[in-house]
TIGUVO-678115 format. One record per residue (C-alpha): residue number from 1; residue in one letter; x, y, z. Coordinates in Angstrom, 1 decimal, always signed. Example, Ala and Ser with C-alpha at 12.3 -4.5 7.8 and 13.67 -1.06 7.14 Angstrom:
  num  residuo      c1      c2      c3
    1        a   +12.3    -4.5    +7.8
    2        s   +13.7    -1.1    +7.1
REM end
This chain:
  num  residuo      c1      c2      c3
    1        x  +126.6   +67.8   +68.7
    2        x  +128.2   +71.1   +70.3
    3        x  +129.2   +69.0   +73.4
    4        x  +130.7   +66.1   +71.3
    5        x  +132.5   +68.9   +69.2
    6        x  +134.0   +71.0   +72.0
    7        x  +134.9   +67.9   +74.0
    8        x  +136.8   +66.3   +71.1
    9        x  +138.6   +70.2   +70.4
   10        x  +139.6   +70.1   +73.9
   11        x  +141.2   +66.7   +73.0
   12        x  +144.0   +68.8   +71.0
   13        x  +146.8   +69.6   +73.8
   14        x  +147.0   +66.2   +74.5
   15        x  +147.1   +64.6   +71.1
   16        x  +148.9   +67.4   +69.4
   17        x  +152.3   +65.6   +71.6
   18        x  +151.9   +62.0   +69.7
   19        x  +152.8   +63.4   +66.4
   20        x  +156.2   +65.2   +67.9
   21        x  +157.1   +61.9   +70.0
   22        x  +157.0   +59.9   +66.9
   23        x  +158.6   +62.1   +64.5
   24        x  +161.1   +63.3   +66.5
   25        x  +161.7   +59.1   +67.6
   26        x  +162.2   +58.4   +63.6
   27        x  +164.7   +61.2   +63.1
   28        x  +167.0   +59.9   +66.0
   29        x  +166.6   +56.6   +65.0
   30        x  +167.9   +57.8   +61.2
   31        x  +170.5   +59.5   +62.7
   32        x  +171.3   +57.1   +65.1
   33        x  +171.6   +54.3   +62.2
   34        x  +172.6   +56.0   +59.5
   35        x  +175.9   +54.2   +59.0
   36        x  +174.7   +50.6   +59.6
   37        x  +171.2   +51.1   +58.5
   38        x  +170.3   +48.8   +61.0
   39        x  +166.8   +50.5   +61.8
   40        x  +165.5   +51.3   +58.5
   41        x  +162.2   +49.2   +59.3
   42        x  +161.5   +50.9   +62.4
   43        x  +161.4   +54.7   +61.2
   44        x  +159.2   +54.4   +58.6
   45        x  +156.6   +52.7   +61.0
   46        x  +157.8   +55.6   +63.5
   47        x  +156.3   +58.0   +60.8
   48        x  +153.2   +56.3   +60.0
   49        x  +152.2   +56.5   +63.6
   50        x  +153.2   +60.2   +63.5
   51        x  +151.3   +60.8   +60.1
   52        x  +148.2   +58.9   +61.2
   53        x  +148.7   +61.0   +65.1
   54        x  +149.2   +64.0   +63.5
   55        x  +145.8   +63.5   +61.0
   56        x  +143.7   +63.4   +64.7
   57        x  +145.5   +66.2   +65.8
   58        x  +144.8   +68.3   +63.0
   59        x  +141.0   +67.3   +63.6
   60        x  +140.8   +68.0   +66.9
   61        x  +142.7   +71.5   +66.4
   62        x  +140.2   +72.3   +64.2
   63        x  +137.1   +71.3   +66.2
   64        x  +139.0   +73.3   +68.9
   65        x  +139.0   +76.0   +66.7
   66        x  +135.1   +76.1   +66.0
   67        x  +133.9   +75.2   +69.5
   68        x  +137.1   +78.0   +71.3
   69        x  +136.2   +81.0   +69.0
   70        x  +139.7   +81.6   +68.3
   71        x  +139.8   +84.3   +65.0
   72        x  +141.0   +82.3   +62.3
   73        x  +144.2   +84.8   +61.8
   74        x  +145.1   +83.6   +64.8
   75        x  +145.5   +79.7   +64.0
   76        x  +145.8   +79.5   +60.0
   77        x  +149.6   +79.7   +60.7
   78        x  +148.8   +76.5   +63.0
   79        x  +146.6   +75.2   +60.6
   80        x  +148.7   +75.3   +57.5
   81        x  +151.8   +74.3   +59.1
   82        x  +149.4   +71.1   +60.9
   83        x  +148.6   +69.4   +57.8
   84        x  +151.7   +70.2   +56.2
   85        x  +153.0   +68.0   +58.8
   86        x  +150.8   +64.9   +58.6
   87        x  +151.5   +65.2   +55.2
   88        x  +155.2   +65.3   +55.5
   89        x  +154.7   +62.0   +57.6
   90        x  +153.9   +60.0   +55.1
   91        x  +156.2   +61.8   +52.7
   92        x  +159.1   +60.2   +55.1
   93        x  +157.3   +56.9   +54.9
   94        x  +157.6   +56.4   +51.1
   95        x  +161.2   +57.9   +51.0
   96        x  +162.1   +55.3   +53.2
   97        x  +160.6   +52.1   +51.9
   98        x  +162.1   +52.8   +48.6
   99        x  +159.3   +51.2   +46.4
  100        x  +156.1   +53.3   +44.4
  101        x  +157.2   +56.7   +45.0
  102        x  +157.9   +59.5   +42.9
  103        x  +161.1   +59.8   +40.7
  104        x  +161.9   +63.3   +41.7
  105        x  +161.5   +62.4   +45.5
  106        x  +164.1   +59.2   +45.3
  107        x  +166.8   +62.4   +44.3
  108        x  +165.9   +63.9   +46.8
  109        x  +168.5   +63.3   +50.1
  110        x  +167.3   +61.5   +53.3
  111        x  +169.4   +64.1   +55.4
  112        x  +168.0   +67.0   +53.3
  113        x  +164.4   +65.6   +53.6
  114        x  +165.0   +65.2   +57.6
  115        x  +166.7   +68.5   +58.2
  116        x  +163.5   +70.1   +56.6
  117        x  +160.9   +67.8   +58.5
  118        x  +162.8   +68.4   +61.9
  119        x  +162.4   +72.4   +60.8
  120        x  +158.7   +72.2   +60.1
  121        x  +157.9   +70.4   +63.1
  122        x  +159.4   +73.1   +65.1
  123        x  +158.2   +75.6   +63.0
  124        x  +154.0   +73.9   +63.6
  125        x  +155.0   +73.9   +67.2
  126        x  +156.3   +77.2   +67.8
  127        x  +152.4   +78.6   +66.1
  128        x  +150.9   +76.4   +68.7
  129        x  +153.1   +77.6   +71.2
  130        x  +152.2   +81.0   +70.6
  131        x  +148.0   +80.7   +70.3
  132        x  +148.3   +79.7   +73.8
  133        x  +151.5   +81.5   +75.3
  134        x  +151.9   +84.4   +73.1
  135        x  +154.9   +85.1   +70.5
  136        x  +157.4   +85.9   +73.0
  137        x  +156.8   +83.2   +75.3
  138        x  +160.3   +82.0   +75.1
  139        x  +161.8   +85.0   +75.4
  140        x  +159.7   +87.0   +78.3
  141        x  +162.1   +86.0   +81.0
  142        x  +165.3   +87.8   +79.3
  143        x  +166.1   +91.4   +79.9
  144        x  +164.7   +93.6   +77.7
  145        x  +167.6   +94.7   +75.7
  146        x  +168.1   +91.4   +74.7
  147        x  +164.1   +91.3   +73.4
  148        x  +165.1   +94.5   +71.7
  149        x  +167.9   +92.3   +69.9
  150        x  +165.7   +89.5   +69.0
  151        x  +163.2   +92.0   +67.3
  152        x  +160.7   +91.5   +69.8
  153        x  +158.8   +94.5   +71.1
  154        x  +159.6   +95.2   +74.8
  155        x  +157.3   +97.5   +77.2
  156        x  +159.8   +98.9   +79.2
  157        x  +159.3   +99.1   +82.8
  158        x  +158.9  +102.2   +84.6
  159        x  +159.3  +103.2   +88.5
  160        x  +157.3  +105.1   +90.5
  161        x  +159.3  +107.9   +91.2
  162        x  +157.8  +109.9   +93.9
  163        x  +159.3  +112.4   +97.0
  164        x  +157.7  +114.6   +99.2
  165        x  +158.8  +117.9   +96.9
  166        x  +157.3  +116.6   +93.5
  167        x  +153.7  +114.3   +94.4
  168        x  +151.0  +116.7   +94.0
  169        x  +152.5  +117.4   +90.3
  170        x  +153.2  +113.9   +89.1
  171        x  +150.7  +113.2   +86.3
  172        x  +148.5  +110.4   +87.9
  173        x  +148.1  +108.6   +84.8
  174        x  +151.5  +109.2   +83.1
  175        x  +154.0  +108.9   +86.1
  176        x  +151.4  +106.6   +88.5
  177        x  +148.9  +104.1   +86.5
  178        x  +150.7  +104.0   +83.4
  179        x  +153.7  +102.0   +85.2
  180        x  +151.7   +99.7   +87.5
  181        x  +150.1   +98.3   +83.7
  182        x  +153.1   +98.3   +82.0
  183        x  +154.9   +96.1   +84.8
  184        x  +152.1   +94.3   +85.6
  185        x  +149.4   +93.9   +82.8
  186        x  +151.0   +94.9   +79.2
  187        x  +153.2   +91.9   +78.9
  188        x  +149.7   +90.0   +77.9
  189        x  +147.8   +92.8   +76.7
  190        x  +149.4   +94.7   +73.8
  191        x  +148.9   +94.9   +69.9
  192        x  +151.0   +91.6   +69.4
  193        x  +149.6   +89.6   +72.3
  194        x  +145.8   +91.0   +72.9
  195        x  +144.5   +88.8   +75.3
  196        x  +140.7   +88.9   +75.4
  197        x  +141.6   +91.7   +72.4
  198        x  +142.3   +93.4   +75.3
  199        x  +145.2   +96.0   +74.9
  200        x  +146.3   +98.3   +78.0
  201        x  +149.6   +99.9   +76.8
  202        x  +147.9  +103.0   +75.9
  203        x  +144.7  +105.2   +76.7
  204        x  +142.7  +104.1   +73.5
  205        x  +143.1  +100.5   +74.3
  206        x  +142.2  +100.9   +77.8
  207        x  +139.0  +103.4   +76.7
  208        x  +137.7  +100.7   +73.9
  209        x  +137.8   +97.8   +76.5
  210        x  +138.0   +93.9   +75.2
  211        x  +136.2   +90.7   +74.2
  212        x  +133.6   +91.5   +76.9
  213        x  +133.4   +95.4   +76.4
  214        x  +134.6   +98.0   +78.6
  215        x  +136.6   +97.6   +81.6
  216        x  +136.3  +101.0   +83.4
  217        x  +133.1  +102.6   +84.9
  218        x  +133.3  +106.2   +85.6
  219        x  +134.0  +106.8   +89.1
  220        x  +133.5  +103.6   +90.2
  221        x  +135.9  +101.4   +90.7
  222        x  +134.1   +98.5   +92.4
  223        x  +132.0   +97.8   +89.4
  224        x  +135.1   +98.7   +86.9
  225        x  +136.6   +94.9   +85.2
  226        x  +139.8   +96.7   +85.8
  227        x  +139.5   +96.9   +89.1
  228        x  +137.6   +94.0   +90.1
  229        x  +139.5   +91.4   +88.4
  230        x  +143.1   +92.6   +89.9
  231        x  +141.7   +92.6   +93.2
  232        x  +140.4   +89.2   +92.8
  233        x  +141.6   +86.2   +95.1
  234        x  +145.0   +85.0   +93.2
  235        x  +143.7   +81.4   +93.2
  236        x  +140.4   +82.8   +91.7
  237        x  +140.7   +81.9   +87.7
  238        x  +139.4   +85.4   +86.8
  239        x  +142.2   +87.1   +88.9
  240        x  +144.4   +89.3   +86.4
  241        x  +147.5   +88.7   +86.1
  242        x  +147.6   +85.2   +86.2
  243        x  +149.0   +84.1   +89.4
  244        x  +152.5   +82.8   +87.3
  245        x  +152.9   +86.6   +86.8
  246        x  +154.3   +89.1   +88.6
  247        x  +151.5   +90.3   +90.7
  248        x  +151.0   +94.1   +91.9
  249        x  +151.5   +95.0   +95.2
  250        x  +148.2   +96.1   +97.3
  251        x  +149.0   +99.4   +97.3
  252        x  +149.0   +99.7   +93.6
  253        x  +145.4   +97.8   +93.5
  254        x  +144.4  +100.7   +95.3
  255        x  +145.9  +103.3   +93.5
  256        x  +144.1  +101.7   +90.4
  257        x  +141.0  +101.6   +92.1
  258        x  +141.4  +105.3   +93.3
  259        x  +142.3  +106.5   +89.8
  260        x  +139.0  +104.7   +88.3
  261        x  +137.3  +106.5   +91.5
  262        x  +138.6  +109.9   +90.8
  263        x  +137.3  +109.4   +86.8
  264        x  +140.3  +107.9   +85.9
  265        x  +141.8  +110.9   +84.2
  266        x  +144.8  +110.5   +81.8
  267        x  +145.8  +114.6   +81.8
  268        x  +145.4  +115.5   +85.6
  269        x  +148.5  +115.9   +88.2
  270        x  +147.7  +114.3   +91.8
  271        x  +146.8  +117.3   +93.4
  272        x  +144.1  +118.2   +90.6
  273        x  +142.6  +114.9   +91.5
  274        x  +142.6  +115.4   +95.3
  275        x  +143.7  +112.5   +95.9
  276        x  +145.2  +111.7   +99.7
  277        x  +148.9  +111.8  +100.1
  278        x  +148.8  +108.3  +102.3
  279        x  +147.8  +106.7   +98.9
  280        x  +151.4  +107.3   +97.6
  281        x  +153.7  +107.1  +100.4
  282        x  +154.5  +103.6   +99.7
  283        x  +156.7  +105.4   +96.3
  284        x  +158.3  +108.0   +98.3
  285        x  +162.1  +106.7   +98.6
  286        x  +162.3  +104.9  +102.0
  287        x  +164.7  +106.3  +104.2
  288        x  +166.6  +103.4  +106.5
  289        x  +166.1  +103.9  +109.9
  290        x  +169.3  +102.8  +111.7
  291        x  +171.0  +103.7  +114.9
  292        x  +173.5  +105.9  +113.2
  293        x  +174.0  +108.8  +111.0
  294        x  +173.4  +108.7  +107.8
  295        x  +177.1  +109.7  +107.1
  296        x  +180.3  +108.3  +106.6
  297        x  +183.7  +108.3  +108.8
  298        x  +186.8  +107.3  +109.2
  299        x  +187.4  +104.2  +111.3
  300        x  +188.6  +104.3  +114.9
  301        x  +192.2  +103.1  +115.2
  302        x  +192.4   +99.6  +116.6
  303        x  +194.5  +100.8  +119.4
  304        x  +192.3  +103.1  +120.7
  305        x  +189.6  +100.6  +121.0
  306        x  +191.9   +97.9  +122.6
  307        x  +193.3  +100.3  +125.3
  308        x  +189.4  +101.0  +125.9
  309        x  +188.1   +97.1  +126.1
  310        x  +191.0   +96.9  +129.0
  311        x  +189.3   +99.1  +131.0
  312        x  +186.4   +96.9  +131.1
  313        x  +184.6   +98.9  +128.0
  314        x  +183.0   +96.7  +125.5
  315        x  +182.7   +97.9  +122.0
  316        x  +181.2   +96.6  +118.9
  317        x  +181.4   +97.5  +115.7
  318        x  +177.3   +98.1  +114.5
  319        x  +177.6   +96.8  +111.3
  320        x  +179.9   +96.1  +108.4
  321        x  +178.2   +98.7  +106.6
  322        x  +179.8  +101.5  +108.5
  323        x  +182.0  +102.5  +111.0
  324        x  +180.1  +103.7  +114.0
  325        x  +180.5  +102.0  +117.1
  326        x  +178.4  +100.6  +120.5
  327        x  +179.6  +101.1  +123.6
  328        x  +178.6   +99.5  +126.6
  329        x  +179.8   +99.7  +130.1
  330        x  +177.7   +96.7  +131.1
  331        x  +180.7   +94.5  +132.2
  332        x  +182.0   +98.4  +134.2
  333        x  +179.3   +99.1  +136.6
  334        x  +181.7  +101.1  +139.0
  335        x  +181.7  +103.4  +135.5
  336        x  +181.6  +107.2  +137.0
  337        x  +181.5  +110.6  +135.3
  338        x  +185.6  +110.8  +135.8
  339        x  +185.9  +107.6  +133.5
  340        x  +184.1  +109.2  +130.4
  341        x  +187.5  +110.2  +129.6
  342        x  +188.8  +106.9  +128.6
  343        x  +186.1  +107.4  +125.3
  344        x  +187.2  +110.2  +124.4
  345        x  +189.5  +108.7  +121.3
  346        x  +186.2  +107.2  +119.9
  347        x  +184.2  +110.3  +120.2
  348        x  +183.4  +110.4  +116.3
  349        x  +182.4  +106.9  +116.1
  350        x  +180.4  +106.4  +119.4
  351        x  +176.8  +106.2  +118.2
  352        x  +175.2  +104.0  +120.8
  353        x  +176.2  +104.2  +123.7
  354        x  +175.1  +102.5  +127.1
  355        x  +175.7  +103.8  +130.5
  356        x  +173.2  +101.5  +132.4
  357        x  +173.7  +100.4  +135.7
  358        x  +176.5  +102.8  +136.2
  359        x  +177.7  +105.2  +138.4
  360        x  +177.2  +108.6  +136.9
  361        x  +175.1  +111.5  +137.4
  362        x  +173.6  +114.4  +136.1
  363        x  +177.7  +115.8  +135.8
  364        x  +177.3  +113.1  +132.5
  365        x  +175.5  +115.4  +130.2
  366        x  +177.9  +118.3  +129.9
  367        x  +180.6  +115.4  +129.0
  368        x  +177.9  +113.1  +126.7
  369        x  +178.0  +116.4  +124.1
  370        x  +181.7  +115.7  +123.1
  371        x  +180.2  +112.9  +121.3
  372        x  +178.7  +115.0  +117.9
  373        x  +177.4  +111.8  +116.3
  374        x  +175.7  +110.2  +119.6
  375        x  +172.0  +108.4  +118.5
  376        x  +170.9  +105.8  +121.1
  377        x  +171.8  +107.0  +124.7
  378        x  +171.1  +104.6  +127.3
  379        x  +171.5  +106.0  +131.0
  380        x  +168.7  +103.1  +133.0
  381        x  +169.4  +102.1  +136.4
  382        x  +171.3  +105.2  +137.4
  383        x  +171.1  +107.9  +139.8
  384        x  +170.0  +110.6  +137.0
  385        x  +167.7  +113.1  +138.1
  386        x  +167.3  +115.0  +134.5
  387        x  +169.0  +118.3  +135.9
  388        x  +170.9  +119.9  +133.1
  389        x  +169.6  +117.5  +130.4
  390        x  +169.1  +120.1  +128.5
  391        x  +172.5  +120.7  +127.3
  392        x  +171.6  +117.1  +124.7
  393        x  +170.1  +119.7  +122.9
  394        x  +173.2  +120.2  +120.5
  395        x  +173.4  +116.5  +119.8
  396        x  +172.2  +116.9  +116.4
  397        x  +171.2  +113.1  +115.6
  398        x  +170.2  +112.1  +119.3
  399        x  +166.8  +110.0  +118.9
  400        x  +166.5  +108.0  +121.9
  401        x  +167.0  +108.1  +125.4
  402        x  +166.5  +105.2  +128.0
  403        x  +165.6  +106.7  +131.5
  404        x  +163.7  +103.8  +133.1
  405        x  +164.5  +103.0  +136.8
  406        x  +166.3  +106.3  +137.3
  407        x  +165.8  +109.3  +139.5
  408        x  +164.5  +111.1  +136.4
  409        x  +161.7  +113.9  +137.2
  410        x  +159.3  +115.8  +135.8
  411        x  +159.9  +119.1  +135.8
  412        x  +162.7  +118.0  +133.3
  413        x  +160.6  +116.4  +130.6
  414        x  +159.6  +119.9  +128.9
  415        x  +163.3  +120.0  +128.6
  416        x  +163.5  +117.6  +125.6
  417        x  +161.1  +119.9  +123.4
  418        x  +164.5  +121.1  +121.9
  419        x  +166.3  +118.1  +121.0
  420        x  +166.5  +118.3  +117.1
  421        x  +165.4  +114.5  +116.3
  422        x  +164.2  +113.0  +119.6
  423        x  +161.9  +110.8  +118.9
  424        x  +161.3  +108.7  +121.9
  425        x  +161.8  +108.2  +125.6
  426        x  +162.0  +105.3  +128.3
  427        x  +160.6  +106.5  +131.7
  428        x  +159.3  +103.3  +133.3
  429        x  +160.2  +103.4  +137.2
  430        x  +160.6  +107.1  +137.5
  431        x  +159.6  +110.3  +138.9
  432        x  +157.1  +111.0  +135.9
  433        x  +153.7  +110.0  +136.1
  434        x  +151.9  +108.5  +133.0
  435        x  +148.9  +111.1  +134.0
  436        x  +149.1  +114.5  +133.3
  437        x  +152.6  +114.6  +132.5
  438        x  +153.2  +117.4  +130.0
  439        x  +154.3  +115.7  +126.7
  440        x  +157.1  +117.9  +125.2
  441        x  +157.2  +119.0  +121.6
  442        x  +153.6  +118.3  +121.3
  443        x  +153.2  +114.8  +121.4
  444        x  +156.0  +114.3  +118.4
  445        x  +158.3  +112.4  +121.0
  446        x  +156.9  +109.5  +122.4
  447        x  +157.1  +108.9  +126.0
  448        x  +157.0  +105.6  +127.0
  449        x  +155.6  +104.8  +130.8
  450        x  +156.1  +100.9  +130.6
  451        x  +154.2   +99.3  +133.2
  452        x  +152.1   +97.3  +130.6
  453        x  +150.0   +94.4  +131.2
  454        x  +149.0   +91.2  +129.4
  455        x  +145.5   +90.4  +128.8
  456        x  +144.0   +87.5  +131.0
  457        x  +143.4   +84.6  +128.6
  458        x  +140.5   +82.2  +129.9
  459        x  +143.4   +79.3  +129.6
  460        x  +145.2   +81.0  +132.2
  461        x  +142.6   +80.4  +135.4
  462        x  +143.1   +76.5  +134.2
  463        x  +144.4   +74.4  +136.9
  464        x  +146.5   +71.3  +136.1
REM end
């Protein structure tokens, strides 16, 4: 009999729709013919169907309601509304056959009487709506101030606001976990939508637990509901937030699991949990990583960058978003040290700049620091040796340097321990050896040998 009586409740979402199609059919037709009254058999028989639709669907809501274990506050609204409904149905039908029906219901207005039905079958719909969506199901997509308007309680969201100054004495719970639930989890899981009467806006909600008890284990994250069910496949049906939602990134499943790992503490900073720095980096602001200052400039005059491109010199603009240049002598190989001269008008603006294949030497360096906002330096294919490379040092946002197939030795490498942001360093095909080569600033410049090879793949000794 359970079986029969749960298999019938879950009946309702279909059937609940026949009532609306047919009610909804018999006011457009009443509105459609109200002048010519040239339908006035077909509505009434519209509404019968509805009545007799909307009779099952009240049945089957209410076996739903026994076998689902909803609370009965949370469908009476439903309920009432349901029958009220069915009954309304046949109210309609009566009205308008115009025989054996009450006095006081043939004073009544059809328009008044279908104004009111088309009300109350919105209203009965709207109560469904919500037992399955929530109240504000309507209304979740629209920015909050607009909630706020409607009278609809809004969770605000919240960013992580971390930096390298203030992480250790963020509150973990208050400035870390707190945000990832309200963004993520709170928008199901609050006092007016409590979801497995489950609420996680607030520390008391999240300590009492839900339907199916608690859902944090001290110190252990991996057998914590919390935990588990965010980290869950998204196409596994217990994986929280439903996969429609907006899910949280993977570094905030870990930070959850880490909190519930630490004891999940709601009063502690970071640094009185001891939790690792790497765990958090992912809220630090991210700082672009371009080849160019971080500045702004004026632009080069149009001129001075057509007299240049005569010469031979190409230049580029790097991107709309600022007003540094590239420079390449690609299409100038007979380029030598003398000719630096014709850049000179675009010193400011020259952040790249290529030299490759060129003619200069070693002379270049003392000329390459008249260029204060120089970043990418390119000097392959050239007869550099490295003497005097040391004078780079006073090129403040210099970060790379591309050496490869030059003259470049050795004893020069220690050299570039004093370049202020050098990060990294081209030497395939030069004097410097890959093995015991001393690695200037302790290893915080990457020197790149080239020479690299490609793993044999067994497809490659196949003969065709």
């Amino acid at each position: 009999m359970d079986v029969l009586k749960q298999l019938l409740g879950r009946l309702h979402p279909i059937i609940v729709h026949l009532p609306i199609g047919f009610v909804l059919a018999g006011l457009l037709l009443q509105w459609y013919g109200r002048k010519k009254n040239e339908l006035g058999k077909v509505a009434p028989l519209l509404f019968f169907w509805g009545g007799i639709s909307a009779v099952l669907a009240c049945i089957t809501g209410y076996l739903q309601y026994l076998g689902e274990g909803y609370a009965f506050d949370t469908i009476k609204l439903h309920l009432w509304s349901g029958i009220a409904t069915a009954l309304f149905c046949f109210v309609m039908v009566f009205r308008l056959k115009g025989s054996q029906q009450p006095g006081f219901l043939q004073k009544v207005p059809i328009l008044f009487l279908s104004i009111f039905f088309f009300i109350l079958i919105s209203v009965t719909g709207h109560f469904g709506g919500s037992i399955t969506h929530g109240e504000d199901y309507l209304v979740e997509p629209l920015p909050n101030h607009l909630k706020s308007a409607l009278g609809f309680e809004t969770y605000e969201e919240k960013t992580i606001a971390l930096n390298e100054e203030n992480w250790q004495e963020a509150q973990l719970y208050e400035e870390v976990i707190k945000p990832i639930l309200n963004n993520k989890c709170v928008s199901c899981h609050n006092p007016k939508k409590e979801k497995g009467e489950l609420q996680l806006h607030s520390q008391e909600g999240i300590l009492k637990g839900g339907e199916n008890g608690g859902i944090l284990v001290v110190s252990e994250a991996s057998r914590s509901e919390l935990f588990i069910r965010m980290d869950l496949p998204k196409d596994n049906e217990d994986h929280m937030p439903p996969k429609d939602k907006t899910q949280p990134t993977k570094e905030e499943i870990r930070l959850v699991g880490a909190w519930i790992d630490a004891g999940h503490p709601f009063d502690k900073s970071i640094g009185e949990t001891g939790l690792e720095k790497e765990l958090f980096l992912s809220f630090f602001p991210q700082k672009l990583d371009n080849d160019f200052p971080d500045i702004d400039i004026v632009a080069a005059a149009s001129d001075s960058i057509r007299a240049i491109e005569q010469q031979g010199v190409h230049v580029d603009p790097i991107s709309k978003a600022t007003s540094f240049l590239q420079v390449s002598c690609i299409n100038k190989p007979a380029f030598t040290d003398a000719d630096f001269e014709l850049l000179l008008p675009l010193a400011d603006q020259i952040a790249i700049l290529d030299l490759g294949g060129t003619q200069v030497t070693d002379s270049i360096f003392g000329k390459l620091t008249a260029l204060p906002h120089l970043t990418v330096l390119k000097l392959d294919h050239t007869e550099i040796t490295g003497k005097n490379i040391e004078q780079l040092s006073i090129l403040e946002h210099l970060k790379s340097i591309n050496l490869t197939h030059s003259k470049f030795g050795e004893p020069h490498l220690s050299a570039l321990s004093t370049f202020k942001k050098l990060r990294t360093v081209y030497v395939y095909n030069t004097l410097v050896k890959s093995d015991g080569a001393p690695k200037p600033d302790d290893g915080k410049i990457y020197i790149d040998y080239g020479d690299y090879e490609v793993p044999a793949l067994p497809s490659d000794s196949i003969v065709y």
